[in-house]
C-alpha positions as CSV (number, residue, x, y, z in Angstrom):
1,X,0.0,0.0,0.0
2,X,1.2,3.3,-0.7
3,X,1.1,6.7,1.1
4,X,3.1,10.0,1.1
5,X,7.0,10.2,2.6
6,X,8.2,12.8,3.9
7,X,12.1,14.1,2.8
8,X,14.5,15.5,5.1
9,X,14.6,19.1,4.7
10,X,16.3,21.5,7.3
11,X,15.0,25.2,5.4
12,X,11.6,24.2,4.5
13,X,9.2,21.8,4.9
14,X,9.3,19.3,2.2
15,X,6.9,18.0,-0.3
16,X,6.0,14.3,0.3
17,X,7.0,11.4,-1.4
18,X,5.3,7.9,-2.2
19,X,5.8,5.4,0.3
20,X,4.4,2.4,1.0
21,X,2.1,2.5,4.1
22,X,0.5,-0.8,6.1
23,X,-0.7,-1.1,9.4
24,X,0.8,-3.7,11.7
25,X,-1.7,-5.9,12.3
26,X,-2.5,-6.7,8.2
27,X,-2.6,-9.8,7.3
28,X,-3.2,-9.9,3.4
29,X,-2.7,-13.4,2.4
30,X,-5.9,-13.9,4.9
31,X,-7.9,-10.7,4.1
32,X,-7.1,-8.4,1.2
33,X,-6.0,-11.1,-1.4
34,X,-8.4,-13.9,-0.9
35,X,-11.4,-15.0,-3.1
36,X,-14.5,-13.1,-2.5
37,X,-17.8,-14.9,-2.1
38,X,-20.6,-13.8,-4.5
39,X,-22.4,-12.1,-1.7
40,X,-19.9,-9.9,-0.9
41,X,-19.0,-9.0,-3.9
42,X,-22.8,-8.3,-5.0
43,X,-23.2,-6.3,-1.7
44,X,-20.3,-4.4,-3.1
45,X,-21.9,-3.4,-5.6
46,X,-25.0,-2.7,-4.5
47,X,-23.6,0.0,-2.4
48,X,-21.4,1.1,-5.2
49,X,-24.7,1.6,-7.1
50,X,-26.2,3.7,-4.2
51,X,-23.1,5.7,-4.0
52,X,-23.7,6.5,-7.5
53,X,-27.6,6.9,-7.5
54,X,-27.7,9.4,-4.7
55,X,-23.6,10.8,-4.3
56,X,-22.7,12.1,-1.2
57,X,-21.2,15.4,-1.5
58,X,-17.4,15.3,-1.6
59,X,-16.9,12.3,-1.6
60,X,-15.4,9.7,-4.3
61,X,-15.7,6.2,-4.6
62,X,-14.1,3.4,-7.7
63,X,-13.7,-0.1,-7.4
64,X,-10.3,-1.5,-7.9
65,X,-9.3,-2.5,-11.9
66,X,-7.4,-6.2,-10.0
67,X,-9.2,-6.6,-6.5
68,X,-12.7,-7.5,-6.5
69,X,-13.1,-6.8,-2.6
70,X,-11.1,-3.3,-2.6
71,X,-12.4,0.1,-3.2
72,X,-10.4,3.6,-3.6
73,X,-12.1,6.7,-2.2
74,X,-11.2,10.4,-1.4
75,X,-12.7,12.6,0.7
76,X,-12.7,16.1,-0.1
77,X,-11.8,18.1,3.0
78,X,-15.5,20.4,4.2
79,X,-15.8,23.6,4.0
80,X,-14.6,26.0,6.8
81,X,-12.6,23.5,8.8
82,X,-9.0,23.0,8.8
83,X,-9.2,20.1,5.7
84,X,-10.5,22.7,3.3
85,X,-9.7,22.0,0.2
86,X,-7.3,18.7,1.1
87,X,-7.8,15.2,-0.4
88,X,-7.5,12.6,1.9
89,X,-7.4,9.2,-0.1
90,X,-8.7,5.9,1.8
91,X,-8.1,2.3,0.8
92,X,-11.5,-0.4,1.6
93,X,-10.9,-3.8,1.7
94,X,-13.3,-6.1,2.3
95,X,-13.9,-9.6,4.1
96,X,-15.3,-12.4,2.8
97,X,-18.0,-12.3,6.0
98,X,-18.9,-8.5,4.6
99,X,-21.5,-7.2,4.9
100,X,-22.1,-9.0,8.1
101,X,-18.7,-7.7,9.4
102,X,-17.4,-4.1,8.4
103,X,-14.2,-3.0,5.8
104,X,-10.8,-2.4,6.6
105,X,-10.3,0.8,6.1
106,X,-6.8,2.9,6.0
107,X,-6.2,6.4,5.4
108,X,-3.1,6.7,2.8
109,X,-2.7,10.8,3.1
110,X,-0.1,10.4,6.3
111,X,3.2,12.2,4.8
112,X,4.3,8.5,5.2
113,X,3.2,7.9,8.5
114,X,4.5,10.9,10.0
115,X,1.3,13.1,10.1
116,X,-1.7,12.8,12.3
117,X,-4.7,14.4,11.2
118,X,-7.2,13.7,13.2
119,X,-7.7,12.0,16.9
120,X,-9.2,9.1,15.3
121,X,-7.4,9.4,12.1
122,X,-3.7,8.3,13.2
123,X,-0.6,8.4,11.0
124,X,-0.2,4.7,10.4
125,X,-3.4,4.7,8.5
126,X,-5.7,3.7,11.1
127,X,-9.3,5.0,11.5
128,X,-11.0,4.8,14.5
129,X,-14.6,4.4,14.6
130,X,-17.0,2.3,16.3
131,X,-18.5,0.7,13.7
132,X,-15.0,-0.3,12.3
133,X,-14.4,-2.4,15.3
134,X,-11.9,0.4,16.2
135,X,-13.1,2.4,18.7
136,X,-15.6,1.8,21.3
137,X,-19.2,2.8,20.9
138,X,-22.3,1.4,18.6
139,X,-20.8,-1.6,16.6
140,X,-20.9,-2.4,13.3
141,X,-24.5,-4.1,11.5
142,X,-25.1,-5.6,8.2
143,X,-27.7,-2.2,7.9
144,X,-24.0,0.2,7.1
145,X,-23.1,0.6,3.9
146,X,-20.0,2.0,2.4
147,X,-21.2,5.5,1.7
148,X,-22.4,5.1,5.7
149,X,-18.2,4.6,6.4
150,X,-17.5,7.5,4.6
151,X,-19.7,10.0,5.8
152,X,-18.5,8.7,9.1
153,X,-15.2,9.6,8.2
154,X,-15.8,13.2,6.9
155,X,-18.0,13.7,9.6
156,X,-15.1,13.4,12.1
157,X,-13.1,16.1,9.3
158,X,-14.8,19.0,11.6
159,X,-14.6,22.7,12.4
160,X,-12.8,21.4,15.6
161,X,-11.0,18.0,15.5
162,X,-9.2,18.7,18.7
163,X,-13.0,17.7,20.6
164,X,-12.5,14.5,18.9
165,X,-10.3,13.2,21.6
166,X,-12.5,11.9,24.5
167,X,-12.1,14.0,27.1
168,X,-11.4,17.0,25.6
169,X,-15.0,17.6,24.1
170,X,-16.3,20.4,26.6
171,X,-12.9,22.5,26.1
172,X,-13.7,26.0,24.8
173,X,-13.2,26.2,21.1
174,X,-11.8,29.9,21.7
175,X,-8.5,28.6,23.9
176,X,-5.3,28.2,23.4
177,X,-5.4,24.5,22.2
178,X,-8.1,23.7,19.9
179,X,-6.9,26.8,17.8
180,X,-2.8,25.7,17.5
181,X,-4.6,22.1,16.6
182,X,-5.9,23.8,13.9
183,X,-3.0,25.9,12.7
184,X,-1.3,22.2,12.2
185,X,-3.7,20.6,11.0
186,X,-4.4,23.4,7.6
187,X,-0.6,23.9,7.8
188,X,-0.2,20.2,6.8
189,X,-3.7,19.8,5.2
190,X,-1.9,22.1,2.5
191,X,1.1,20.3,2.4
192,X,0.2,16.9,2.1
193,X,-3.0,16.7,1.4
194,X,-3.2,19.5,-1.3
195,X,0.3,19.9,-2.9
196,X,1.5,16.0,-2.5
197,X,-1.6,14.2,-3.5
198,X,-1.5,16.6,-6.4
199,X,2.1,15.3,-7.3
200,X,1.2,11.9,-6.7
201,X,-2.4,12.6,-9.0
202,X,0.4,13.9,-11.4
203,X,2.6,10.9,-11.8
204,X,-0.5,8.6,-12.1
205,X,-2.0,10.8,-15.0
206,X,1.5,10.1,-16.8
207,X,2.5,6.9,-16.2
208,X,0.5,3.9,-16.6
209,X,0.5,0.7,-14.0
210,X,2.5,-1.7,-16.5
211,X,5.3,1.0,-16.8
212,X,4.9,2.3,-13.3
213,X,8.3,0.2,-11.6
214,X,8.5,-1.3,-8.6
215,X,7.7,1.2,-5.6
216,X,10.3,-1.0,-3.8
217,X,12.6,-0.2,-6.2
218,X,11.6,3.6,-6.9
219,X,11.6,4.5,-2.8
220,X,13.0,2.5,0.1
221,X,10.5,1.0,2.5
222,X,10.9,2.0,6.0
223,X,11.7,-1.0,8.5
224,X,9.3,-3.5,8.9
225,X,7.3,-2.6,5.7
226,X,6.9,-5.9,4.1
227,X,4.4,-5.7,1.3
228,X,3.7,-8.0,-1.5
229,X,4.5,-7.5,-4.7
230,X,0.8,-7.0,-5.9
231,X,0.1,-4.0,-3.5
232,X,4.2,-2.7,-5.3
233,X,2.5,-2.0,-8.6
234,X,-0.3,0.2,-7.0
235,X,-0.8,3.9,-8.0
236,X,-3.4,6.6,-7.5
237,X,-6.7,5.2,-9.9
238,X,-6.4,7.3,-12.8
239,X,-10.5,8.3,-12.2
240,X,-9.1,9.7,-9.0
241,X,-6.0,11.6,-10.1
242,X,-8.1,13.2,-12.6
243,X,-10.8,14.5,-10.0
244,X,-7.6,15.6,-7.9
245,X,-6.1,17.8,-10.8
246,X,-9.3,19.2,-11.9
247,X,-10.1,19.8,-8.1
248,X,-6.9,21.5,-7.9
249,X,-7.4,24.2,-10.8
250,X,-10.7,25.4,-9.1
251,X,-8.8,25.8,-5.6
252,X,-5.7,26.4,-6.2
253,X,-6.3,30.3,-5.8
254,X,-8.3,29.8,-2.4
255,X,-5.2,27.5,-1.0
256,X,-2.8,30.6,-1.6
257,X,-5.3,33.0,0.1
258,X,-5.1,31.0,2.8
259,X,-1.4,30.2,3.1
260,X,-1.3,34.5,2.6
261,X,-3.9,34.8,5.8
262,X,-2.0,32.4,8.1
263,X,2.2,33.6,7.3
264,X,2.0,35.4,10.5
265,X,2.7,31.6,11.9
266,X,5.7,31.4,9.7
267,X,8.8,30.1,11.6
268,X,6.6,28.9,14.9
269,X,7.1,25.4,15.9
270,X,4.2,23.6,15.9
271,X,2.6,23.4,19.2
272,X,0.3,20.4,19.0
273,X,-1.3,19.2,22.6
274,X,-1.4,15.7,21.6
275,X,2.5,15.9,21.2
276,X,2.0,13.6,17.6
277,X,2.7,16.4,15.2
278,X,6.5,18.0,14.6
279,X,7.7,20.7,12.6
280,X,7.4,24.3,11.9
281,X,5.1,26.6,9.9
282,X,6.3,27.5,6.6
283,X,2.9,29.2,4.9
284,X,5.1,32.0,2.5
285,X,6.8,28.3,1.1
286,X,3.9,26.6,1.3
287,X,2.1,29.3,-0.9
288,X,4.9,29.7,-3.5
289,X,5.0,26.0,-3.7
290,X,1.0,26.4,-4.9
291,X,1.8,28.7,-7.5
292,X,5.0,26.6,-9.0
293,X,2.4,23.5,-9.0
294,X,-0.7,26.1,-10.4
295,X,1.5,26.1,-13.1
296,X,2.9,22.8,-13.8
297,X,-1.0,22.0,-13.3
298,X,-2.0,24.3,-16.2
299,X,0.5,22.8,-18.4
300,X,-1.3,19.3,-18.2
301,X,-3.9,17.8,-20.1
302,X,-6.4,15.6,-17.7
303,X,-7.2,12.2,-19.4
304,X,-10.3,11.1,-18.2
305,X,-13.7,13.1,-19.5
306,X,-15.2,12.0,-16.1
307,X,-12.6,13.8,-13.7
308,X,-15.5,15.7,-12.3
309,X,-18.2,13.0,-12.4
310,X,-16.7,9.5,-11.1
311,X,-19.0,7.6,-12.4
312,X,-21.6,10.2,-11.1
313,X,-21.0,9.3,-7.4
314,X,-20.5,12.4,-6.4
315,X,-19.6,16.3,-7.7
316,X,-17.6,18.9,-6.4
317,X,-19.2,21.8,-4.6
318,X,-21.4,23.6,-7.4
319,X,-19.8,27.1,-5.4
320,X,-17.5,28.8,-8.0
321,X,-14.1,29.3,-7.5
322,X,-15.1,33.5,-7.5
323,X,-17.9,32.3,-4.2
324,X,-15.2,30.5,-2.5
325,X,-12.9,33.6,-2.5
326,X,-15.8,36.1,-1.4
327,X,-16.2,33.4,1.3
328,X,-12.8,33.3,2.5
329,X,-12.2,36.9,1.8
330,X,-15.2,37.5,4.3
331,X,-14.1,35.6,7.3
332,X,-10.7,36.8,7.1
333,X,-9.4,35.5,11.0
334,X,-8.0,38.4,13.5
335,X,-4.5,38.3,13.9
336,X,-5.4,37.5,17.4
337,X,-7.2,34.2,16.1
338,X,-4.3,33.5,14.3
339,X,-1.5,33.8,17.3
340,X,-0.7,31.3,19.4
Protein backbone atom coordinates (compact mmCIF):
# COMPACT_ATOMS: atom_id res chain seq x y z
CA UNK A 1 0.00 0.00 0.00
CA UNK A 2 1.21 3.31 -0.66
CA UNK A 3 1.06 6.66 1.14
CA UNK A 4 3.11 9.96 1.12
CA UNK A 5 7.04 10.22 2.62
CA UNK A 6 8.22 12.85 3.93
CA UNK A 7 12.12 14.11 2.80
CA UNK A 8 14.48 15.48 5.10
CA UNK A 9 14.55 19.13 4.72
CA UNK A 10 16.31 21.48 7.32
CA UNK A 11 15.04 25.21 5.43
CA UNK A 12 11.58 24.22 4.50
CA UNK A 13 9.18 21.81 4.95
CA UNK A 14 9.26 19.35 2.23
CA UNK A 15 6.94 18.02 -0.27
CA UNK A 16 5.96 14.30 0.27
CA UNK A 17 6.97 11.40 -1.38
CA UNK A 18 5.32 7.88 -2.17
CA UNK A 19 5.77 5.41 0.30
CA UNK A 20 4.40 2.45 0.96
CA UNK A 21 2.07 2.46 4.13
CA UNK A 22 0.53 -0.84 6.10
CA UNK A 23 -0.66 -1.13 9.37
CA UNK A 24 0.77 -3.71 11.70
CA UNK A 25 -1.68 -5.89 12.32
CA UNK A 26 -2.55 -6.74 8.16
CA UNK A 27 -2.57 -9.76 7.32
CA UNK A 28 -3.23 -9.95 3.36
CA UNK A 29 -2.68 -13.44 2.37
CA UNK A 30 -5.95 -13.89 4.88
CA UNK A 31 -7.91 -10.69 4.10
CA UNK A 32 -7.10 -8.41 1.18
CA UNK A 33 -6.01 -11.07 -1.43
CA UNK A 34 -8.39 -13.89 -0.93
CA UNK A 35 -11.40 -15.05 -3.06
CA UNK A 36 -14.47 -13.14 -2.46
CA UNK A 37 -17.82 -14.93 -2.11
CA UNK A 38 -20.56 -13.79 -4.52
CA UNK A 39 -22.36 -12.13 -1.69
CA UNK A 40 -19.90 -9.94 -0.88
CA UNK A 41 -18.98 -9.01 -3.87
CA UNK A 42 -22.85 -8.28 -4.95
CA UNK A 43 -23.22 -6.33 -1.72
CA UNK A 44 -20.27 -4.38 -3.06
CA UNK A 45 -21.90 -3.37 -5.64
CA UNK A 46 -24.96 -2.70 -4.49
CA UNK A 47 -23.56 -0.04 -2.40
CA UNK A 48 -21.37 1.09 -5.23
CA UNK A 49 -24.69 1.62 -7.12
CA UNK A 50 -26.24 3.75 -4.18
CA UNK A 51 -23.08 5.72 -3.98
CA UNK A 52 -23.72 6.52 -7.45
CA UNK A 53 -27.60 6.95 -7.53
CA UNK A 54 -27.67 9.41 -4.69
CA UNK A 55 -23.62 10.77 -4.35
CA UNK A 56 -22.68 12.12 -1.15
CA UNK A 57 -21.16 15.39 -1.48
CA UNK A 58 -17.41 15.28 -1.63
CA UNK A 59 -16.86 12.26 -1.55
CA UNK A 60 -15.43 9.73 -4.31
CA UNK A 61 -15.72 6.24 -4.63
CA UNK A 62 -14.09 3.41 -7.68
CA UNK A 63 -13.69 -0.14 -7.38
CA UNK A 64 -10.27 -1.53 -7.91
CA UNK A 65 -9.25 -2.52 -11.86
CA UNK A 66 -7.42 -6.23 -10.01
CA UNK A 67 -9.20 -6.61 -6.49
CA UNK A 68 -12.72 -7.48 -6.52
CA UNK A 69 -13.07 -6.77 -2.63
CA UNK A 70 -11.13 -3.32 -2.61
CA UNK A 71 -12.44 0.10 -3.24
CA UNK A 72 -10.40 3.56 -3.55
CA UNK A 73 -12.10 6.70 -2.15
CA UNK A 74 -11.25 10.39 -1.39
CA UNK A 75 -12.69 12.60 0.71
CA UNK A 76 -12.69 16.10 -0.14
CA UNK A 77 -11.79 18.10 3.03
CA UNK A 78 -15.49 20.38 4.23
CA UNK A 79 -15.82 23.62 3.99
CA UNK A 80 -14.62 26.00 6.77
CA UNK A 81 -12.57 23.48 8.76
CA UNK A 82 -9.01 23.00 8.76
CA UNK A 83 -9.17 20.10 5.71
CA UNK A 84 -10.48 22.74 3.33
CA UNK A 85 -9.73 22.05 0.21
CA UNK A 86 -7.25 18.72 1.08
CA UNK A 87 -7.80 15.25 -0.40
CA UNK A 88 -7.52 12.62 1.91
CA UNK A 89 -7.44 9.19 -0.14
CA UNK A 90 -8.72 5.91 1.78
CA UNK A 91 -8.11 2.32 0.78
CA UNK A 92 -11.52 -0.37 1.64
CA UNK A 93 -10.87 -3.84 1.65
CA UNK A 94 -13.26 -6.15 2.34
CA UNK A 95 -13.91 -9.58 4.06
CA UNK A 96 -15.30 -12.38 2.81
CA UNK A 97 -18.05 -12.29 5.98
CA UNK A 98 -18.91 -8.48 4.58
CA UNK A 99 -21.50 -7.19 4.88
CA UNK A 100 -22.10 -9.03 8.06
CA UNK A 101 -18.72 -7.72 9.37
CA UNK A 102 -17.42 -4.10 8.42
CA UNK A 103 -14.24 -3.01 5.82
CA UNK A 104 -10.78 -2.42 6.57
CA UNK A 105 -10.33 0.79 6.10
CA UNK A 106 -6.75 2.86 5.96
CA UNK A 107 -6.21 6.38 5.35
CA UNK A 108 -3.10 6.66 2.77
CA UNK A 109 -2.66 10.85 3.13
CA UNK A 110 -0.15 10.39 6.28
CA UNK A 111 3.16 12.17 4.78
CA UNK A 112 4.32 8.51 5.21
CA UNK A 113 3.22 7.86 8.46
CA UNK A 114 4.46 10.94 10.03
CA UNK A 115 1.28 13.14 10.08
CA UNK A 116 -1.67 12.75 12.34
CA UNK A 117 -4.67 14.38 11.17
CA UNK A 118 -7.21 13.73 13.18
CA UNK A 119 -7.68 11.98 16.93
CA UNK A 120 -9.17 9.09 15.28
CA UNK A 121 -7.35 9.39 12.08
CA UNK A 122 -3.69 8.35 13.17
CA UNK A 123 -0.56 8.40 11.03
CA UNK A 124 -0.17 4.70 10.42
CA UNK A 125 -3.35 4.66 8.54
CA UNK A 126 -5.69 3.67 11.08
CA UNK A 127 -9.27 4.97 11.48
CA UNK A 128 -10.99 4.84 14.52
CA UNK A 129 -14.59 4.38 14.56
CA UNK A 130 -17.04 2.31 16.32
CA UNK A 131 -18.52 0.72 13.75
CA UNK A 132 -15.00 -0.30 12.26
CA UNK A 133 -14.41 -2.39 15.34
CA UNK A 134 -11.93 0.39 16.19
CA UNK A 135 -13.09 2.41 18.74
CA UNK A 136 -15.60 1.78 21.33
CA UNK A 137 -19.21 2.80 20.88
CA UNK A 138 -22.30 1.41 18.57
CA UNK A 139 -20.84 -1.60 16.62
CA UNK A 140 -20.92 -2.39 13.31
CA UNK A 141 -24.53 -4.11 11.50
CA UNK A 142 -25.15 -5.55 8.19
CA UNK A 143 -27.71 -2.19 7.85
CA UNK A 144 -23.96 0.24 7.10
CA UNK A 145 -23.08 0.59 3.91
CA UNK A 146 -20.03 2.00 2.39
CA UNK A 147 -21.18 5.50 1.74
CA UNK A 148 -22.44 5.05 5.70
CA UNK A 149 -18.20 4.62 6.36
CA UNK A 150 -17.47 7.49 4.59
CA UNK A 151 -19.72 9.95 5.82
CA UNK A 152 -18.55 8.71 9.09
CA UNK A 153 -15.22 9.56 8.24
CA UNK A 154 -15.80 13.21 6.90
CA UNK A 155 -17.96 13.66 9.63
CA UNK A 156 -15.06 13.36 12.07
CA UNK A 157 -13.14 16.13 9.34
CA UNK A 158 -14.83 19.01 11.60
CA UNK A 159 -14.58 22.69 12.37
CA UNK A 160 -12.77 21.39 15.56
CA UNK A 161 -11.04 17.99 15.49
CA UNK A 162 -9.19 18.66 18.73
CA UNK A 163 -12.96 17.67 20.65
CA UNK A 164 -12.53 14.48 18.89
CA UNK A 165 -10.34 13.20 21.63
CA UNK A 166 -12.46 11.93 24.53
CA UNK A 167 -12.10 14.03 27.14
CA UNK A 168 -11.45 16.97 25.65
CA UNK A 169 -15.04 17.56 24.09
CA UNK A 170 -16.31 20.36 26.64
CA UNK A 171 -12.92 22.46 26.06
CA UNK A 172 -13.67 25.97 24.75
CA UNK A 173 -13.16 26.24 21.09
CA UNK A 174 -11.79 29.89 21.67
CA UNK A 175 -8.54 28.60 23.93
CA UNK A 176 -5.34 28.18 23.35
CA UNK A 177 -5.40 24.49 22.22
CA UNK A 178 -8.08 23.65 19.87
CA UNK A 179 -6.90 26.82 17.78
CA UNK A 180 -2.81 25.69 17.52
CA UNK A 181 -4.56 22.13 16.64
CA UNK A 182 -5.89 23.76 13.94
CA UNK A 183 -3.02 25.93 12.74
CA UNK A 184 -1.32 22.25 12.16
CA UNK A 185 -3.70 20.61 11.05
CA UNK A 186 -4.37 23.35 7.64
CA UNK A 187 -0.65 23.93 7.82
CA UNK A 188 -0.22 20.19 6.83
CA UNK A 189 -3.65 19.77 5.17
CA UNK A 190 -1.87 22.12 2.49
CA UNK A 191 1.15 20.28 2.36
CA UNK A 192 0.22 16.89 2.08
CA UNK A 193 -2.96 16.70 1.43
CA UNK A 194 -3.20 19.46 -1.33
CA UNK A 195 0.29 19.86 -2.88
CA UNK A 196 1.48 16.03 -2.49
CA UNK A 197 -1.58 14.24 -3.45
CA UNK A 198 -1.53 16.57 -6.38
CA UNK A 199 2.13 15.30 -7.31
CA UNK A 200 1.18 11.94 -6.71
CA UNK A 201 -2.38 12.61 -9.01
CA UNK A 202 0.43 13.94 -11.39
CA UNK A 203 2.55 10.90 -11.78
CA UNK A 204 -0.46 8.58 -12.08
CA UNK A 205 -2.00 10.83 -15.02
CA UNK A 206 1.49 10.09 -16.79
CA UNK A 207 2.55 6.90 -16.17
CA UNK A 208 0.53 3.86 -16.58
CA UNK A 209 0.49 0.73 -14.03
CA UNK A 210 2.49 -1.68 -16.49
CA UNK A 211 5.27 1.03 -16.78
CA UNK A 212 4.95 2.25 -13.26
CA UNK A 213 8.32 0.24 -11.58
CA UNK A 214 8.46 -1.32 -8.61
CA UNK A 215 7.74 1.16 -5.64
CA UNK A 216 10.25 -0.99 -3.80
CA UNK A 217 12.62 -0.23 -6.18
CA UNK A 218 11.65 3.57 -6.85
CA UNK A 219 11.65 4.47 -2.78
CA UNK A 220 13.02 2.51 0.13
CA UNK A 221 10.51 1.02 2.55
CA UNK A 222 10.89 1.97 6.04
CA UNK A 223 11.68 -0.96 8.47
CA UNK A 224 9.27 -3.45 8.91
CA UNK A 225 7.29 -2.60 5.74
CA UNK A 226 6.88 -5.91 4.08
CA UNK A 227 4.44 -5.66 1.30
CA UNK A 228 3.72 -8.00 -1.54
CA UNK A 229 4.49 -7.51 -4.67
CA UNK A 230 0.79 -7.01 -5.94
CA UNK A 231 0.11 -4.04 -3.47
CA UNK A 232 4.24 -2.66 -5.31
CA UNK A 233 2.51 -2.02 -8.57
CA UNK A 234 -0.32 0.22 -6.99
CA UNK A 235 -0.82 3.89 -8.01
CA UNK A 236 -3.44 6.63 -7.52
CA UNK A 237 -6.74 5.21 -9.86
CA UNK A 238 -6.42 7.33 -12.80
CA UNK A 239 -10.46 8.26 -12.22
CA UNK A 240 -9.09 9.73 -9.04
CA UNK A 241 -6.04 11.62 -10.10
CA UNK A 242 -8.05 13.20 -12.56
CA UNK A 243 -10.83 14.53 -9.98
CA UNK A 244 -7.59 15.60 -7.91
CA UNK A 245 -6.07 17.81 -10.81
CA UNK A 246 -9.33 19.16 -11.90
CA UNK A 247 -10.10 19.79 -8.10
CA UNK A 248 -6.94 21.53 -7.86
CA UNK A 249 -7.39 24.18 -10.76
CA UNK A 250 -10.73 25.41 -9.09
CA UNK A 251 -8.81 25.85 -5.62
CA UNK A 252 -5.73 26.37 -6.18
CA UNK A 253 -6.25 30.28 -5.82
CA UNK A 254 -8.26 29.76 -2.44
CA UNK A 255 -5.19 27.46 -1.03
CA UNK A 256 -2.83 30.63 -1.62
CA UNK A 257 -5.27 33.02 0.07
CA UNK A 258 -5.13 31.02 2.85
CA UNK A 259 -1.41 30.21 3.12
CA UNK A 260 -1.34 34.52 2.58
CA UNK A 261 -3.86 34.80 5.79
CA UNK A 262 -2.01 32.41 8.10
CA UNK A 263 2.16 33.64 7.28
CA UNK A 264 2.05 35.39 10.54
CA UNK A 265 2.74 31.62 11.91
CA UNK A 266 5.67 31.39 9.65
CA UNK A 267 8.83 30.14 11.61
CA UNK A 268 6.64 28.86 14.87
CA UNK A 269 7.07 25.38 15.90
CA UNK A 270 4.24 23.57 15.92
CA UNK A 271 2.62 23.38 19.19
CA UNK A 272 0.30 20.35 18.98
CA UNK A 273 -1.34 19.22 22.62
CA UNK A 274 -1.42 15.72 21.59
CA UNK A 275 2.50 15.94 21.16
CA UNK A 276 1.98 13.56 17.63
CA UNK A 277 2.74 16.39 15.23
CA UNK A 278 6.48 18.04 14.58
CA UNK A 279 7.68 20.67 12.58
CA UNK A 280 7.44 24.33 11.88
CA UNK A 281 5.11 26.59 9.87
CA UNK A 282 6.33 27.54 6.55
CA UNK A 283 2.87 29.24 4.92
CA UNK A 284 5.11 32.04 2.49
CA UNK A 285 6.78 28.26 1.07
CA UNK A 286 3.85 26.60 1.28
CA UNK A 287 2.08 29.29 -0.91
CA UNK A 288 4.88 29.72 -3.54
CA UNK A 289 5.01 26.02 -3.66
CA UNK A 290 1.03 26.39 -4.90
CA UNK A 291 1.78 28.67 -7.53
CA UNK A 292 5.00 26.57 -9.00
CA UNK A 293 2.39 23.52 -8.95
CA UNK A 294 -0.71 26.15 -10.40
CA UNK A 295 1.51 26.11 -13.14
CA UNK A 296 2.86 22.79 -13.76
CA UNK A 297 -0.97 22.01 -13.34
CA UNK A 298 -2.02 24.32 -16.22
CA UNK A 299 0.51 22.84 -18.37
CA UNK A 300 -1.30 19.31 -18.23
CA UNK A 301 -3.95 17.76 -20.11
CA UNK A 302 -6.40 15.58 -17.73
CA UNK A 303 -7.22 12.21 -19.37
CA UNK A 304 -10.32 11.07 -18.24
CA UNK A 305 -13.66 13.10 -19.49
CA UNK A 306 -15.22 12.04 -16.10
CA UNK A 307 -12.59 13.80 -13.67
CA UNK A 308 -15.48 15.69 -12.27
CA UNK A 309 -18.23 13.00 -12.40
CA UNK A 310 -16.71 9.51 -11.06
CA UNK A 311 -19.00 7.64 -12.41
CA UNK A 312 -21.62 10.20 -11.08
CA UNK A 313 -21.01 9.29 -7.37
CA UNK A 314 -20.52 12.41 -6.36
CA UNK A 315 -19.62 16.27 -7.73
CA UNK A 316 -17.61 18.89 -6.43
CA UNK A 317 -19.23 21.80 -4.63
CA UNK A 318 -21.42 23.58 -7.44
CA UNK A 319 -19.80 27.08 -5.38
CA UNK A 320 -17.47 28.78 -8.01
CA UNK A 321 -14.05 29.33 -7.52
CA UNK A 322 -15.15 33.45 -7.48
CA UNK A 323 -17.93 32.32 -4.15
CA UNK A 324 -15.24 30.53 -2.55
CA UNK A 325 -12.93 33.55 -2.50
CA UNK A 326 -15.77 36.09 -1.39
CA UNK A 327 -16.25 33.41 1.34
CA UNK A 328 -12.77 33.26 2.53
CA UNK A 329 -12.19 36.90 1.75
CA UNK A 330 -15.21 37.54 4.30
CA UNK A 331 -14.14 35.62 7.31
CA UNK A 332 -10.69 36.84 7.14
CA UNK A 333 -9.42 35.52 10.97
CA UNK A 334 -7.99 38.41 13.46
CA UNK A 335 -4.49 38.28 13.92
CA UNK A 336 -5.45 37.51 17.37
CA UNK A 337 -7.17 34.23 16.06
CA UNK A 338 -4.26 33.47 14.27
CA UNK A 339 -1.54 33.82 17.32
CA UNK A 340 -0.73 31.30 19.38
Amino acid sequence: MIALEILDDDQEPPLPKFKKLKLQDDDDSSFAFQNPSKRCLHRIHSDLQKLYQDPIEGIFVVPDDDKANRCHAIILGPSETPYEYGYFYFLLDFPDQYPHVPPRVILQTTGGGTVRFNPNLYSCGKVCLSILGTWNGPSWTPALNIGSVLLSIQSLMNSFPYHNEPGFESVNRNSKEPRNYNHIIRHETIRVAVLGMVQWALTAQQQQPSQQPSQQQQYPSRQGDSPSNNSNQQILPEKLADLVVESFRATSECCQYLCDEYKTLDGKAFQDPYQKNKGTFHFRSLQRRLKEMEQQVSTTTTISSTALSISSSSSISSVSHNEQLGRQKSSETSSDDIMM
